[in-house]
C-alpha positions in Angstrom: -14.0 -12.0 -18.0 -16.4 -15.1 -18.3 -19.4 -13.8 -16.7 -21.0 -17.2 -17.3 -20.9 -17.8 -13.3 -21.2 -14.4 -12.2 -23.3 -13.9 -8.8 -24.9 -10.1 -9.2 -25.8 -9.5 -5.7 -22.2 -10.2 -4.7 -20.8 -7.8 -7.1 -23.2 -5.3 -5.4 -22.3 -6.0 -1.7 -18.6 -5.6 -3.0 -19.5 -2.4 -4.4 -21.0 -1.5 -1.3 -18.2 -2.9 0.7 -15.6 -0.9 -1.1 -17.4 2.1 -1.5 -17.6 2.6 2.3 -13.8 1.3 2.7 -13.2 3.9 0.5 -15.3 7.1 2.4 -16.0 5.0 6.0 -18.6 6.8 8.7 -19.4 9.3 5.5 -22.4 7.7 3.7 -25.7 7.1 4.6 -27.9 4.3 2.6 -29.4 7.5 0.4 -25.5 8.3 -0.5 -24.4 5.0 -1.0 -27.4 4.3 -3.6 -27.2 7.1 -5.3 -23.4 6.9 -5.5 -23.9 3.4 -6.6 -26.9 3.7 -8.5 -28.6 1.4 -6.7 -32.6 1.2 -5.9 -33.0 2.3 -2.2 -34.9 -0.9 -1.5 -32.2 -3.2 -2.6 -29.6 -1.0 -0.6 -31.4 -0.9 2.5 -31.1 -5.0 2.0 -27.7 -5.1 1.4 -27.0 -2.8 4.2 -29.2 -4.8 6.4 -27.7 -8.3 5.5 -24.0 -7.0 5.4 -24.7 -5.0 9.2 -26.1 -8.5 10.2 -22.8 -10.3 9.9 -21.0 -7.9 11.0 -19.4 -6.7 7.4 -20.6 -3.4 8.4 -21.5 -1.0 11.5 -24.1 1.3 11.5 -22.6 4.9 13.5 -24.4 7.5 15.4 -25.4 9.5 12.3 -26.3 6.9 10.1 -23.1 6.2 8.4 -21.8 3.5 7.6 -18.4 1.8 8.1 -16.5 -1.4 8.0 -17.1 -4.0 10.4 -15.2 -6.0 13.0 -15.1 -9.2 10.9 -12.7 -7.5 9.1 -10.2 -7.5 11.5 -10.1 -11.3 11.6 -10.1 -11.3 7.8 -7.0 -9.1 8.0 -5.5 -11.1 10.4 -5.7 -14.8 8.8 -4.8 -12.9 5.5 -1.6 -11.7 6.6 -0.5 -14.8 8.4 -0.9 -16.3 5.4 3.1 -14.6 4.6 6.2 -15.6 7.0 7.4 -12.5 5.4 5.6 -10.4 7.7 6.6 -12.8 10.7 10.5 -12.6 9.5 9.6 -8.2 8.8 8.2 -8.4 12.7 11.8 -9.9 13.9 14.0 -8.2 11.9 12.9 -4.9 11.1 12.8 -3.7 15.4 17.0 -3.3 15.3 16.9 -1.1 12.4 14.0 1.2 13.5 15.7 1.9 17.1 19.1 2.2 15.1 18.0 4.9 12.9 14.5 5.7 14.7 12.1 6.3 12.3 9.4 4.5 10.7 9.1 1.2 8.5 7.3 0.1 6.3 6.9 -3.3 4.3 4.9 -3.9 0.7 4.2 -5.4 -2.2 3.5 -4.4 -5.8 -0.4 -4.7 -6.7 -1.7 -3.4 -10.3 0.0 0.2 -9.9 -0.2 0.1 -6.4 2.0 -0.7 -3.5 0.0 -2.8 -0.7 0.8 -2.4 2.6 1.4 -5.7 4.5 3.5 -4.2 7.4 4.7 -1.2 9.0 7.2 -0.7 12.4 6.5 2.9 14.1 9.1 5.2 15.5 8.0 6.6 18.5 7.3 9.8 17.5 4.5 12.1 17.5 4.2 12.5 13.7 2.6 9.4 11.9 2.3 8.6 8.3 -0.8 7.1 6.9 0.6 3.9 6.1 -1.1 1.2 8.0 -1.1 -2.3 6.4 -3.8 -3.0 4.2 -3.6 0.4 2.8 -2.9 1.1 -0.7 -1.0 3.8 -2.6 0.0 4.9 -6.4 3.6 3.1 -6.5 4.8 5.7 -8.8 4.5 8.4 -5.9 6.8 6.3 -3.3 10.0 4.6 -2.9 8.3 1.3 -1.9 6.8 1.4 -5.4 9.6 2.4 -7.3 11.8 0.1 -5.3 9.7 -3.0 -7.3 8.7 -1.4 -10.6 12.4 -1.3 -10.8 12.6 -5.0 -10.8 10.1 -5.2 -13.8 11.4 -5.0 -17.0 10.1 -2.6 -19.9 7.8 -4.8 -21.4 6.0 -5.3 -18.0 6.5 -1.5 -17.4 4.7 -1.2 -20.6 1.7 -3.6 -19.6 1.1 -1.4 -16.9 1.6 2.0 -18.0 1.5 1.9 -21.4 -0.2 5.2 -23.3 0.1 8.7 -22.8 -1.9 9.9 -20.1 -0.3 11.8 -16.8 0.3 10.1 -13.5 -2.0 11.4 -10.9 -0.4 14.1 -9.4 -0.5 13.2 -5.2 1.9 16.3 -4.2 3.5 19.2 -6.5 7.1 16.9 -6.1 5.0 13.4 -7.7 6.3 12.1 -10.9 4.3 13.4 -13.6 4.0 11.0 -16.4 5.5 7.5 -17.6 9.1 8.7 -19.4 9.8 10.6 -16.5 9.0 7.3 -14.4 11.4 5.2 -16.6 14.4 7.7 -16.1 14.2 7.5 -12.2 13.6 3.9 -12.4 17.1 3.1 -14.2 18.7 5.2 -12.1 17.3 3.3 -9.1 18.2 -0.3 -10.6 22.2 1.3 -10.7 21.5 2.1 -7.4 19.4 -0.8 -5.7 17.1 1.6 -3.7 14.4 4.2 -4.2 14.0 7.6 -2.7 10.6 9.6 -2.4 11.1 13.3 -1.7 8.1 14.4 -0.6 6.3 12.7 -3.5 3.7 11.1 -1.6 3.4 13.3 1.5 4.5 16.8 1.9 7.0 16.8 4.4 8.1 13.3 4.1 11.1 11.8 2.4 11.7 7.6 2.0 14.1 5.3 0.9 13.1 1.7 0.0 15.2 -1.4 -1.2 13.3 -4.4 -2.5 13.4 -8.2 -1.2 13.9 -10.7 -3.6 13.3 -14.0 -3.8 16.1 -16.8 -4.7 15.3 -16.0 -8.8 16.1 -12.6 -8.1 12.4 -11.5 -8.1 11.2 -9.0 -6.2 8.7 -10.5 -3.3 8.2 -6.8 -1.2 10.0 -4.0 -0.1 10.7 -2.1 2.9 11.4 1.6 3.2 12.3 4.1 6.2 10.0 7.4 6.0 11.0 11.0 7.8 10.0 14.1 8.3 11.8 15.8 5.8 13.5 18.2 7.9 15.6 15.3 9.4 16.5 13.9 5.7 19.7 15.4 5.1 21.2 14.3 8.8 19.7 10.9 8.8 19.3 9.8 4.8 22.8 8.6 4.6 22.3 6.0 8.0 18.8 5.0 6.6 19.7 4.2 3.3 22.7 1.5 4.3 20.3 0.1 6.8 17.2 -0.5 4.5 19.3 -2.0 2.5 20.4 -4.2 4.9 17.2 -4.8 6.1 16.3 -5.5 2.7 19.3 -8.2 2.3 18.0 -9.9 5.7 14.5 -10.4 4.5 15.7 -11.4 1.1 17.7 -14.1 2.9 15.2 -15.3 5.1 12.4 -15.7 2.7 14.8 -17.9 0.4 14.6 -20.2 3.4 11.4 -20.5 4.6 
C-alpha cells in the first residue's frame, strides 16, 4: 500500500473507532490505550475530538461507544443499493408465508456483510442486524456466494493450510472440507447452515445474481432448529424464490 499520502492520526481514530465497534460501552480511555498502544495523552485527544462530533459517546462508567452520527452514516450508506429497497418490498410475503426471519448480504474479504434483515415475530432473535459482519464459511449466506467464485478466487482467499475459526462444534473446520460443501451447493443452488453459526439455528440461503450471472447478495431464512425439519422444505423453495425475484429486479434497475 503506498503510504506516500497516508494521514497517521486518521489511522489512529480508525483504530479507535473500530476498537470500540468491536467491544462498545466496555473500554475506558486507559483500556483503549493500552489496547492500542497508544500514549494516554494522545488518546484522551482522540477521544475528546471524536466525542465532540459526535463519533463517539461517553457512558455512565466511562465507556465508550459509538455515536449517533453513525446512524446517519448507515443510513445514506445503505440507500446507496436499490437492492435493499427491492429486499424491503419483496422479502415481507415470504417471511409471513413461512414466518421466520430474513436476512440479505453480501460477500466482504471472508465475510458476509449484512445489508438487510426482515424479523419474524418471534421472541427468539438472531444477532444479525445489518451492518454486522460474520465468517462466511460458518453460514449459508456465505456459502451461498463463495459458491459463485471459482477455485482460483477460492484460492485467493483461503489459500494455505491453517483451520477455519471454529464459531460452534458443527462450523466447517478447514478449507477442503469448505470446497466439498461448496460443490455440492452449486448442484444445488442454495446453502444450508446447521447450527454452524449459532447453536440452535439452522439457515438456507440462495444467492442473487446479477444479469452476468454474478452473484450481487444473498438472502437466507434462519430457525430455531427445533422447527427445521417441519419447516426446511417450505423455506428452501421460497428463498429460492425470493432469491430469483431480487435477481430479476436488480437486472432492471
Amino acid at each position: 500500500m503506498d503510504r506516500k499520502y497516508w494521514v497517521p492520526a486518521l489511522e489512529r481514530a480508525d483504530a479507535v473507532l473500530q476498537a470500540i465497534a468491536d467491544e462498545p460501552s466496555r473500554l475506558r480511555l486507559i483500556e483503549l490505550s493500552k489496547k492500542l498502544n497508544i500514549n494516554k495523552s494522545t488518546m484522551f485527544s482522540l477521544l475528546h475530538t471524536l466525542e465532540t462530533l459526535h463519533w463517539v459517546v461517553r457512558d455512565k462508567a466511562d465507556t465508550y461507544s459509538l455515536g449517533p452520527v453513525f446512524a446517519r452514516f448507515g443510513s445514506s450508506y445503505f440507500q446507496q443499493y436499490s437492492l435493499v429497497e427491492h429486499f424491503q418490498k419483496e422479502a415481507a410475503s415470504s417471511m409471513r408465508e413461512i414466518g421466520e426471519t430474513i436476512q440479505m448480504g453480501r460477500l466482504d474479504g471472508r465475510d458476509v456483510f449484512y445489508l438487510a434483515k426482515m424479523d419474524a415475530p418471534s421472541p427468539v432473535r438472531i444477532a444479525s442486524d445489518p451492518g454486522m459482519r460474520f465468517p462466511a464459511h460458518a453460514t449459508g449466506l456465505g456459502k451461498a456466494l463463495l459458491a459463485c467464485l471459482s477455485n482460483a478466487e477460492l484460492d485467493a482467499l483461503y489459500g494455505g493450510d491453517e483451520p477455519f475459526r471454529q464459531i460452534t462444534p458443527y462450523s466447517l473446520p478447514d478449507y477442503p472440507s469448505l470446497l466439498t460443501e461448496l460443490d455440492e451447493v452449486r448442484r444445488n443452488g442454495y446453502a444450508y447452515d446447521l447450527q454452524e453459526s449459532v447453536i440452535g439455528f439452522c439457515c438456507v440461503a440462495a444467492p442473487i445474481l446479477d444479469s452476468d450471472g454474478k452473484a450481487k447478495a444473498a438472502v437466507s431464512f434462519s430457525m430455531p432448529q427445533h422447527l427445521w425439519e417441519f419447516k426446511k422444505d417450505a423455506a428452501r423453495t421460497e428463498i429460492c424464490a425470493l432469491a430469483a425475484k431480487l435477481s430479476l429486479s436488480n437486472n432492471r434497475s
